[in-house]
N, C-alpha and C positions, 0 to 999 in steps of 0.2 A: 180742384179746378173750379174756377167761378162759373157761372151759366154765360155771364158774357164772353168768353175763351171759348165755350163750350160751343156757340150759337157761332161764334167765328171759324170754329174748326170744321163743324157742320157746315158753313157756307163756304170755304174753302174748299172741300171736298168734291159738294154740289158745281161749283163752278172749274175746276178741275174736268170733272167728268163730264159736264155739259162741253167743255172744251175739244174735249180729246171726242167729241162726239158729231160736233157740227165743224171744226175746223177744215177737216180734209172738203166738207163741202161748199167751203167759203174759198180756199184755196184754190182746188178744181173745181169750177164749177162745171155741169153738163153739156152747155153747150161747148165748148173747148176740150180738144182734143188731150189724154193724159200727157206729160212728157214722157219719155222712153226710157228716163232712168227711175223714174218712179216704177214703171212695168216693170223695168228687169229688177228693181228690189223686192216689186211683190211677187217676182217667179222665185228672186232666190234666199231671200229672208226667212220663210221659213224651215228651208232645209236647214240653213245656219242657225237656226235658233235651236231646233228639233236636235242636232250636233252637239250645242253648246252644252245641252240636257245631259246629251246622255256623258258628254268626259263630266260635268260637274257632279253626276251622281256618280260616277266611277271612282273619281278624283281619290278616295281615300283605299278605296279596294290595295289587300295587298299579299298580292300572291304567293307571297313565300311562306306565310303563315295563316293563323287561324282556318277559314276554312277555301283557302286558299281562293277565291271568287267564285268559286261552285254555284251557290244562290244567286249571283246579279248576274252569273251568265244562262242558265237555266230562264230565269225571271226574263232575258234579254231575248232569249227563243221565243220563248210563252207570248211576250211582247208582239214579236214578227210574225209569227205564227198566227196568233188573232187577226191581227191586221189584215194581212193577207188574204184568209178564210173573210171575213166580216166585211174590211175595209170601214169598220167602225172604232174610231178614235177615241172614242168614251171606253168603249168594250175594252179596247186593247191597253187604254193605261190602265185601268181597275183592275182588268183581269192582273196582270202584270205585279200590278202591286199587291194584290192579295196572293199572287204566289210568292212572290219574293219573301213576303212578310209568313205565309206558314213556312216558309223553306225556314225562315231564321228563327220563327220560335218553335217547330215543333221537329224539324231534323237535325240541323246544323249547329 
């Protein structure tokens, strides 16, 4: 890769992310009221997102074999369980994923 490719790819990125950073405030601006389908995507986006997560990591689980989903559904308690207790999002996927992750190398 040449440095001018290289210096393009870097300013594409830079302006990308400057994008996705000032636009909603060029869009909406403050004094104007949000529209109302915007609010109801930001009440229900990230439940569907949060959803989309967990069948995509599921997606291959298969219970008739190996160890039958034992580890992603333990991992999926551990998950809710944090949550719940904490209501800390960082806490609860780490945690999460560090059980999952001993469940499948040192029991499973």
């Amino acid at each position: 890769m040449t440095l001018a490719q290289k210096i393009i790819i870097i300013g594409m990125a830079v302006l990308g992310t400057a994008m996705t950073r000032f636009l909603p405030f060029l869009v909406f601006p403050g004094d104007k009221p949000v529209p109302k389908y915007i609010q109801y995507l930001g009440r229900v986006l990230p439940s569907a997102v949060f959803g989309l997560l967990v069948i995509y990591c599921l997606r291959d689980v298969n219970i008739l074999s190996g160890s039958h989903g034992i580890p992603e559904l333990i991992s999926i308690a551990a998950v809710a369980g944090l949550h719940l207790w904490k209501r800390q999002m960082l806490l609860s996927i780490a945690g999460g994923t560090v059980c999952y992750m001993m469940l499948v190398q040192m029991v499973f």
